[in-house]
C-alpha positions as CSV (number, residue, x, y, z in Angstrom):
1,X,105.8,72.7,64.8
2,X,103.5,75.2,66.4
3,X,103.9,76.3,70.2
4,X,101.2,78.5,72.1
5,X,102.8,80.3,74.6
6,X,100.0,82.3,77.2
7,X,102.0,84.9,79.9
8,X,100.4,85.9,83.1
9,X,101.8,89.7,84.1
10,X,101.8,90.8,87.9
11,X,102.1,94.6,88.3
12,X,102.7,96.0,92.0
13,X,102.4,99.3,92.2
14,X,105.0,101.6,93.5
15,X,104.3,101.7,97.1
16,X,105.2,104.4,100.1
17,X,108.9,103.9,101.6
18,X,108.3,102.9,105.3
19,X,109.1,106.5,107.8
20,X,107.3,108.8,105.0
21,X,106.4,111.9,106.9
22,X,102.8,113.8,105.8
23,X,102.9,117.0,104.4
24,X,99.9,119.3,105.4
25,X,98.2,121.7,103.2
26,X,100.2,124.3,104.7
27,X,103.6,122.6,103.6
28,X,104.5,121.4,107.1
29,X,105.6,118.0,108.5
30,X,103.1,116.4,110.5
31,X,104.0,114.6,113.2
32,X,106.2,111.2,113.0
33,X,103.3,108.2,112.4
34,X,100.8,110.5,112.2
35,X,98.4,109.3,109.2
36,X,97.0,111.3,106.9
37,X,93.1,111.8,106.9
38,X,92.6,112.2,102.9
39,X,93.9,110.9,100.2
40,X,95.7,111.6,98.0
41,X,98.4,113.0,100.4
42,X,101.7,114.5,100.1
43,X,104.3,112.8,101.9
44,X,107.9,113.1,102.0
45,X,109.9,110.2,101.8
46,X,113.5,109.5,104.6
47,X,114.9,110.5,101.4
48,X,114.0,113.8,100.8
49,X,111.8,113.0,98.0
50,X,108.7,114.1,97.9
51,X,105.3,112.0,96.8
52,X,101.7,111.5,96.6
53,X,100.7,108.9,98.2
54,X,97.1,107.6,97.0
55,X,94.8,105.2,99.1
56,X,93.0,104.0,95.8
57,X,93.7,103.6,92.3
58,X,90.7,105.3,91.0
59,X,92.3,108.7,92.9
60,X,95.0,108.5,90.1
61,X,93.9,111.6,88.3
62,X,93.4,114.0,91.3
63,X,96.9,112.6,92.1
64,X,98.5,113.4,89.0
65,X,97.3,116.8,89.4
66,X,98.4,117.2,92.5
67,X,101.9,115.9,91.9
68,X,101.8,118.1,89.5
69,X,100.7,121.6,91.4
70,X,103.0,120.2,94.2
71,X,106.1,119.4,92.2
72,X,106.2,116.0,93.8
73,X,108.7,113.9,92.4
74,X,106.3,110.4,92.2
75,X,102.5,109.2,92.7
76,X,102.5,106.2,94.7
77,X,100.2,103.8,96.7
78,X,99.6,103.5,100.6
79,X,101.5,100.9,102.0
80,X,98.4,99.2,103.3
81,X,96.6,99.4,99.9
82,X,95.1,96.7,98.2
């Protein structure tokens, strides 16, 4: 007896916990609510860990890169990404 068996996958992406704080380019907190203006941004979590926080998928590689110059601990997405 033959079965066909199709799967449908649904991926959400890793998205910003809810108080993260922005990081300027100087390494200081922006004020509370305070959106960034670019993106990818570095944020830092109510947890104390730090990310970068993309608007976009296609910014993936700029924010690999700067996770990595950074020492962010994750890359994630905007919480009002699609």
């Amino acid at each position: 007896m033959a079965r066909e068996l199709n799967v449908t996958w649904r991926i959400d992406l890793p998205r910003v916990a809810k108080g993260a704080i922005h990081i300027d380019a100087n390494g200081k907190e922006a004020k509370k609510g305070k959106t960034p203006t670019t993106w990818p941004a570095l944020m830092r979590e109510p947890s104390g860990r730090r990310v970068v926080v993309l608007s976009d998928p296609e910014q993936l590689h700029t924010a690999k890169h700067m996770a990595e110059t950074t020492r962010a601990k994750a890359v994630v997405m905007n919480r009002s990404a699609r």
